[in-house]
C-alpha positions as CSV (number, residue, x, y, z in Angstrom):
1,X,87.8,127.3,81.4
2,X,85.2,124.6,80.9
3,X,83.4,123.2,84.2
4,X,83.2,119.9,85.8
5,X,80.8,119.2,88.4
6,X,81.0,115.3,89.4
7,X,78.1,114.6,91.9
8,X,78.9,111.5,94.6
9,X,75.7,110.9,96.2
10,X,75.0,107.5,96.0
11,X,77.0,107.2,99.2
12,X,79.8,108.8,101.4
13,X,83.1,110.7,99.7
14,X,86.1,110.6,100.9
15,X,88.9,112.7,100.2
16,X,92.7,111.4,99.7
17,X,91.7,107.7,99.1
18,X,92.3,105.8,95.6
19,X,89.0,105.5,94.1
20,X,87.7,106.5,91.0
21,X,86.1,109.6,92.0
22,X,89.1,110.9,94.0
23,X,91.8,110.1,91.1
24,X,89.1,111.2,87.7
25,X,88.9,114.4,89.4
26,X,92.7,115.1,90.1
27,X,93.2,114.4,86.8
28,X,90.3,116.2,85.2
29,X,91.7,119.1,87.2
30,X,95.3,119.0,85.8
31,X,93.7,118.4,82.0
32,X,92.6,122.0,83.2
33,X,89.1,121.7,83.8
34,X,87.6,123.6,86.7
35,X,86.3,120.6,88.9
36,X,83.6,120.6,91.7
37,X,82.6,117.7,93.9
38,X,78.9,117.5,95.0
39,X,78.7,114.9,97.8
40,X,77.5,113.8,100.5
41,X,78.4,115.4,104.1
42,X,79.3,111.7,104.8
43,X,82.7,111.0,104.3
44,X,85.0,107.6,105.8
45,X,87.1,108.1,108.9
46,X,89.2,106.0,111.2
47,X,88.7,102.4,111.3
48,X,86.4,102.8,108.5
49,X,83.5,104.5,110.5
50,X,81.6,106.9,109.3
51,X,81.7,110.5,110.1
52,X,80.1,113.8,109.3
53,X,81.5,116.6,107.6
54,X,81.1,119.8,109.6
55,X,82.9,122.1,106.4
56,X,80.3,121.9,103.7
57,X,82.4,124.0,100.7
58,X,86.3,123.6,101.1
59,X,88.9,123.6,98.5
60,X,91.2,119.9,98.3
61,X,95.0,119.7,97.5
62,X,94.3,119.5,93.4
63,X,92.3,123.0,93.7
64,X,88.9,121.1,93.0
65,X,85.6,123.0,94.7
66,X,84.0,120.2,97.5
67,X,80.4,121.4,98.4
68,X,79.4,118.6,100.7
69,X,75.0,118.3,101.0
70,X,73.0,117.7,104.6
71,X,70.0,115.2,103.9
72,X,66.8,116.3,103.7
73,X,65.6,112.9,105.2
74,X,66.9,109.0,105.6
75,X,70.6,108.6,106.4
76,X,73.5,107.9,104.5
77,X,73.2,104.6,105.2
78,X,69.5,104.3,103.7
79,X,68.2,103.6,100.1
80,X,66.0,106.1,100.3
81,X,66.8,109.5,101.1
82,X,67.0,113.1,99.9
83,X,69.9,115.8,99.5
84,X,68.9,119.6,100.3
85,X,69.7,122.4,98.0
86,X,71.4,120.0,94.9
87,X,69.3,121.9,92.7
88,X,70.5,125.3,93.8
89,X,74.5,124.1,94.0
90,X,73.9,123.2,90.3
91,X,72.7,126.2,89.3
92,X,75.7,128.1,91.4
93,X,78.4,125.6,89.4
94,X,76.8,126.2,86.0
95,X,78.9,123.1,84.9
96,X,79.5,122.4,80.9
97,X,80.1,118.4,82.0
98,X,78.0,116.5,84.6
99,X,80.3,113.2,85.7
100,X,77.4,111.2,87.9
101,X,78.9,108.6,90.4
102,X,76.6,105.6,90.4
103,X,72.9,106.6,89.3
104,X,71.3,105.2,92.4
105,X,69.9,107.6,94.2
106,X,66.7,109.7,94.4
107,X,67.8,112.7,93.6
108,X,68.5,112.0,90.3
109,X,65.5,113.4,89.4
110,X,66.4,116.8,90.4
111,X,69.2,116.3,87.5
112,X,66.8,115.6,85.2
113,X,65.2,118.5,85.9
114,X,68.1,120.7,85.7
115,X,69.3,118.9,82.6
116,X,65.8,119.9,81.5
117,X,66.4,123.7,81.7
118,X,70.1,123.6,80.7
119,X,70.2,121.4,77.4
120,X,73.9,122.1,77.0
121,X,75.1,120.2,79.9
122,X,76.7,116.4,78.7
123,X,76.2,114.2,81.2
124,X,78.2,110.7,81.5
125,X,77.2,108.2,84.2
126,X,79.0,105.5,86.0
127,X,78.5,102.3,87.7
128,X,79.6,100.2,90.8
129,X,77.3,98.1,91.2
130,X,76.6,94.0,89.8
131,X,76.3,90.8,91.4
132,X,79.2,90.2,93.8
133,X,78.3,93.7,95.7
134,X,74.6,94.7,94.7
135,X,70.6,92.7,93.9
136,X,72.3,89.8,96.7
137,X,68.6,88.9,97.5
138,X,65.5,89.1,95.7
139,X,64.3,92.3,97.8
140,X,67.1,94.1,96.5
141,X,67.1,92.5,93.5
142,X,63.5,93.1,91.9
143,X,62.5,96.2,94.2
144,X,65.7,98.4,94.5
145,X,67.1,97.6,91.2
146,X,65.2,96.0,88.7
147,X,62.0,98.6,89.6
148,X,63.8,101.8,91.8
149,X,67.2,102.3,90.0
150,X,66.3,101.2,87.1
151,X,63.7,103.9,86.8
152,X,66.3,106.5,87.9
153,X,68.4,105.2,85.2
154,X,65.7,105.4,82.7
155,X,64.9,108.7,83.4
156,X,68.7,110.0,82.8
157,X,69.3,108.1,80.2
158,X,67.9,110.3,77.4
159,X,70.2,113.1,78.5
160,X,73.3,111.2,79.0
161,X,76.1,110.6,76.5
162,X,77.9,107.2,78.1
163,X,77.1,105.2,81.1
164,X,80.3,103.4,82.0
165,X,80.8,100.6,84.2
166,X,83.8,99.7,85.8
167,X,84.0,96.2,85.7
168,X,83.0,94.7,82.5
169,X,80.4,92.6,85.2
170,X,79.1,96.4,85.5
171,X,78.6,97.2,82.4
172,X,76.4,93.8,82.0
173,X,74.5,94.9,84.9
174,X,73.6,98.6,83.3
175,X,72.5,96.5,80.1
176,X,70.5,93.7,81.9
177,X,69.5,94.8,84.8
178,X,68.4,98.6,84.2
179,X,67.8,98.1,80.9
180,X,70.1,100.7,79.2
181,X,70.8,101.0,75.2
182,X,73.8,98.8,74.3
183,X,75.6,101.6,72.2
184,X,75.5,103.8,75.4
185,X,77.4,101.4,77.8
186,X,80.8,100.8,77.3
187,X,83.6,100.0,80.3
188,X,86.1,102.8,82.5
189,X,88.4,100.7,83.9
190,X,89.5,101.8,87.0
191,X,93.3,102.6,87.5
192,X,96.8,104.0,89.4
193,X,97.4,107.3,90.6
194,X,100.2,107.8,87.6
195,X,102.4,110.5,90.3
196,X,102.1,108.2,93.3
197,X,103.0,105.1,90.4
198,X,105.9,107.4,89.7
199,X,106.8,107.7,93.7
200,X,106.9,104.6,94.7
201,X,108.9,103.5,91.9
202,X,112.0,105.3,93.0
203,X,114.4,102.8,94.1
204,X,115.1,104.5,97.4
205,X,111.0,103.5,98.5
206,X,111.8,100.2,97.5
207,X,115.1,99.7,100.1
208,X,113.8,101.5,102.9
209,X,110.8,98.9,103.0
210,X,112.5,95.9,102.4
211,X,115.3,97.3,105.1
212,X,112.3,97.7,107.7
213,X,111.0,94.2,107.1
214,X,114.2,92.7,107.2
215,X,113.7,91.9,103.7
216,X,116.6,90.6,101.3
217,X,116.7,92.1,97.8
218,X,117.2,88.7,97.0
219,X,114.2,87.6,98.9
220,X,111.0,86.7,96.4
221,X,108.5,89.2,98.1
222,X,104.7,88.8,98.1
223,X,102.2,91.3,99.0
224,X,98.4,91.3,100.2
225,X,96.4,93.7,101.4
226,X,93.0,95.2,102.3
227,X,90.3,94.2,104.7
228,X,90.2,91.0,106.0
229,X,87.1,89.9,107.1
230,X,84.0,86.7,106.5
231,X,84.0,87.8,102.6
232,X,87.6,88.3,102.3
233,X,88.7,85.6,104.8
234,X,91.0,83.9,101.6
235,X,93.6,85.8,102.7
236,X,94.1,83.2,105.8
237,X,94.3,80.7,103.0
238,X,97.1,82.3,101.4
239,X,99.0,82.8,104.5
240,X,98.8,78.9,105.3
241,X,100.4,78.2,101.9
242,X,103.0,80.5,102.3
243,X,104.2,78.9,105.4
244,X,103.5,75.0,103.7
245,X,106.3,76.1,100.8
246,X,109.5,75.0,102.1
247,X,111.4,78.2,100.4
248,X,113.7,80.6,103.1
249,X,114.0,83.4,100.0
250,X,110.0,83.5,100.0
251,X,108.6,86.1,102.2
252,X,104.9,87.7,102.7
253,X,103.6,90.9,103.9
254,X,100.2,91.0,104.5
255,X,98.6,95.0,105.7
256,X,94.7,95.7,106.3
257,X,92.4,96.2,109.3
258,X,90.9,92.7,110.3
259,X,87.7,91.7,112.0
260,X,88.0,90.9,115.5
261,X,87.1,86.9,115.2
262,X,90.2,87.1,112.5
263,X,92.6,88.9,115.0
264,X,93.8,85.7,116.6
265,X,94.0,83.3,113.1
266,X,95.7,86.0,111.6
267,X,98.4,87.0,114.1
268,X,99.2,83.2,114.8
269,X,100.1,82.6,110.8
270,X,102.4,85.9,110.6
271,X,105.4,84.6,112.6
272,X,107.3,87.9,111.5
273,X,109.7,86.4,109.6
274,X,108.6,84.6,106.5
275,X,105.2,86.2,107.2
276,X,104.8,89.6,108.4
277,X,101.1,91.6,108.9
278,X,101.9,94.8,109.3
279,X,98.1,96.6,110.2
280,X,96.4,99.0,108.5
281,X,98.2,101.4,105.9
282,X,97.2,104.5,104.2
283,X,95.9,104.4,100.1
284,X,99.1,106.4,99.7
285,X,101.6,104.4,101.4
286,X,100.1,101.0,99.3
287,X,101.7,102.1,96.3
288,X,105.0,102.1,98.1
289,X,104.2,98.4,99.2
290,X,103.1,97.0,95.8
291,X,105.8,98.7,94.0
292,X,108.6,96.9,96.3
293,X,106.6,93.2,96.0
294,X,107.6,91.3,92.9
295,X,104.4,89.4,93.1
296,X,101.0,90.9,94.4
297,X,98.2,88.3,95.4
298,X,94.1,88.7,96.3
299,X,92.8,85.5,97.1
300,X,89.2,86.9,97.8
301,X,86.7,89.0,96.2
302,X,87.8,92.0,94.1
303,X,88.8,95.6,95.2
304,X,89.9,98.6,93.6
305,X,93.9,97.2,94.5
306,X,93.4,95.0,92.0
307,X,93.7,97.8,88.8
308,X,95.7,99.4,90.6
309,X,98.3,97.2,90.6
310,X,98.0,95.9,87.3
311,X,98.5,100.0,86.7
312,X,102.0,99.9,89.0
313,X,103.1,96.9,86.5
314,X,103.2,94.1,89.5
315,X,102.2,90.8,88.3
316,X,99.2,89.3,90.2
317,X,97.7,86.1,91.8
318,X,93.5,86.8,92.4
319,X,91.0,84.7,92.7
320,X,88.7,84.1,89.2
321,X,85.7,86.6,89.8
322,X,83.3,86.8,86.9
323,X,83.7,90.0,85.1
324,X,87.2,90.7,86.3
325,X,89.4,89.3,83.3
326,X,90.2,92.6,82.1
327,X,93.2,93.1,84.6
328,X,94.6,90.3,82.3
329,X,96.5,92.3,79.7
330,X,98.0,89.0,78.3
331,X,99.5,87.2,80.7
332,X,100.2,89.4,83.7
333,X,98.0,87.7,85.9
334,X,96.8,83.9,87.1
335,X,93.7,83.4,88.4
336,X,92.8,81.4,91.2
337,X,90.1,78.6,90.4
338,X,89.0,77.5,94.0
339,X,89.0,78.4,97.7
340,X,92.1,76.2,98.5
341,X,95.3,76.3,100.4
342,X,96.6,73.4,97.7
343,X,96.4,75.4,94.3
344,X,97.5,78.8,96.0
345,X,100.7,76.9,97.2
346,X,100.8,74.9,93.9
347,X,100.5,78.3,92.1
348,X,103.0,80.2,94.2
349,X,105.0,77.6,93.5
350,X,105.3,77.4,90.6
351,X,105.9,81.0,89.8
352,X,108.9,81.5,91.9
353,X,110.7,78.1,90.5
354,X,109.7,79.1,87.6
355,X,112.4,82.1,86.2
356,X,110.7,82.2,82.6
357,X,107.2,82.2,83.7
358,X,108.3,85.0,86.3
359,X,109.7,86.9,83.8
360,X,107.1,86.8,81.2
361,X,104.7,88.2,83.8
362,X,106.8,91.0,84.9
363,X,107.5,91.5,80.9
364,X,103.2,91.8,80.6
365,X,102.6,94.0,83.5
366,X,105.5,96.4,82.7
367,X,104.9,96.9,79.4
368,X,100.8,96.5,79.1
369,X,99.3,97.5,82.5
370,X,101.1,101.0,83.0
371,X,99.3,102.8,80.4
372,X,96.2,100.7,80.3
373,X,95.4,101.3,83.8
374,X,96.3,104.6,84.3
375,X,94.3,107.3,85.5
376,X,95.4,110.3,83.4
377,X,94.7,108.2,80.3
378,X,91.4,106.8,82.1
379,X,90.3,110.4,83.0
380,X,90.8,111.5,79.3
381,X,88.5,108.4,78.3
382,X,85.8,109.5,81.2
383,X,84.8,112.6,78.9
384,X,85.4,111.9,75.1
385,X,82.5,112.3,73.2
């Protein structure tokens, strides 16, 4: 049985949430790969605080290997700091595939030198990072990533098969920005869970949340979620133009944790009837939500909900983010143009009168987005030569 060892230390890991390195695991693992995690003892707890690890080698739900690394110095929370024994935990793995989570961090250069010694091991390389999340200012900009990760980059490039970002704005910054070979750079989308897809399909998910909501089946449901907070404070904007439209079959949940100068805007819109915030839910229990909406909107800046639910087959509302088109698999989505309570009403609108423009949309998603955004086929992709 081959080995894959994906290392996560370019900041905390989580188990049991929906990103990338969560879901290419589990399905690296079922493709029947033995899988190990290398990662920081760092992982994301309740109310999204950090907290430390005590188990540092512990076996998750999909049978993959998580050996969890103390810091040598810095914190997690620093650019620079340094991972104790990575080069040893390598060495106990003996992987055949290294899958390398985001290539900014210092200990990079311990891969290279055990990449050095072990000239069998491919290596692919992804990326998180470009200009809506990462070089905001010109410290972090010129110093951290035109000068510090781009010589980390540099120096595992030789060794590594495909860096992949996964947003084509990611891949830009890899070529740009760090400087990486063209040929070598190519996108990995990311995706849905296909089993929890396959869940929360199941009609019985579907009427026990619209039953809880009071919810109609012949009610036009729209669903938001995800922090709200300054950078993703759209989602006020959305609720204002949900109440303006003068439709009793339209109804909105919104779920998330909110920022505490937020609380009082936010719980004043939701009258918990046409507009319901429901708090924070788990990654899991999102699918179940999404699945039941039969329109999905993100007014603000993009997260990883975004694929997903073009993977669940929901067509979506989102605001136009450079770099983000590819959720559009050819007419499943409408971007937003503006920060304004008038075109998401307008837009909204125009959707739900609409039966034909509905319907196309749902056709899109359905048919398209499933299989283009799903993990299994994403995880194949991860690893092909």
């Amino acid at each position: 049985m081959k080995k894959i060892a994906h290392v996560c230390l370019a900041g905390p890991y989580t188990d049991g949430l929906n990103y990338q390195e969560n879901l290419i695991t589990k399905y690296h693992a079922k493709m029947g790969y033995e899988v190990f995690v290398l990662a920081s003892q760092y992982q994301w707890g309740v109310n999204n605080n950090l907290e430390k690890n005590k188990i540092l080698k512990y076996i998750n739900q999909y049978g993959i290997t998580i050996i969890c690394l103390s810091l040598l110095y810095g914190s997690v929370n620093t650019r620079l700091k340094w991972y104790k024994g990575l080069y040893k935990k390598l060495e106990d793995v003996n992987p055949d595939i290294l899958f390398i989570h985001g290539c900014q961090f210092l200990n990079i250069f311990t891969i290279v030198s055990y990449i050095k010694k072990h000239h069998n091991v491919k290596v692919y390389v992804d990326n998180h990072a470009d200009f809506s999340n990462s070089a905001t200012n010109w410290l972090s900009k010129n110093i951290l990533h035109k000068f510090l990760w781009r010589m980390c980059a540099k120096a595992i490039e030789p060794y590594t098969t495909k860096f992949y970002g996964v947003l084509p704005a990611r891949v830009d910054f890899l070529k740009n920005i760090y400087k990486l070979p063209a040929e070598k750079c190519d996108l990995l989308v990311m995706g849905a869970d296909d089993e929890m897809v396959e869940q929360a399909n199941k009609p019985e998910v579907h009427i026990r949340i619209r039953k809880k909501y009071n919810i109609a089946d012949d009610d036009f449901l729209i669903v938001t979620g995800g922090k709200i907070d300054k950078p993703k404070k759209q989602t006020l904007l959305l609720m204002q133009a949900i109440k303006q439209i003068q439709n009793s079959k339209l109804k909105l949940i919104v779920f998330g944790s909110i920022v505490k100068e937020l609380q009082t805007k936010v719980l004043e819109l939701a009258d918990g009837k046409k507009i319901q915030y429901i708090g924070w839910i788990s990654s899991q229990e999102s699918y179940s939500y999404f699945s039941t909406a039969d329109l999905v909107c993100f007014p603000g800046r993009h997260s990883v909900f975004w694929e997903q639910v073009v993977g669940q087959g929901i067509p979506l509302v989102v605001k136009d983010w450079k770099g983000t088109h590819h959720i559009d698999v050819g007419g499943n989505v409408v971007f937003l143009k503006k920060d304004s309570v008038e075109e998401i009403r307008n837009v909204i609108e125009k959707i739900v009168s609409n039966s034909s423009i509905y319907s196309k949309m749902k056709k899109i998603a359905q048919e398209k987005g499933l299989k283009s955004f799903s993990y299994k086929e994403i995880a194949k992709k991860s690893i092909e030569e």
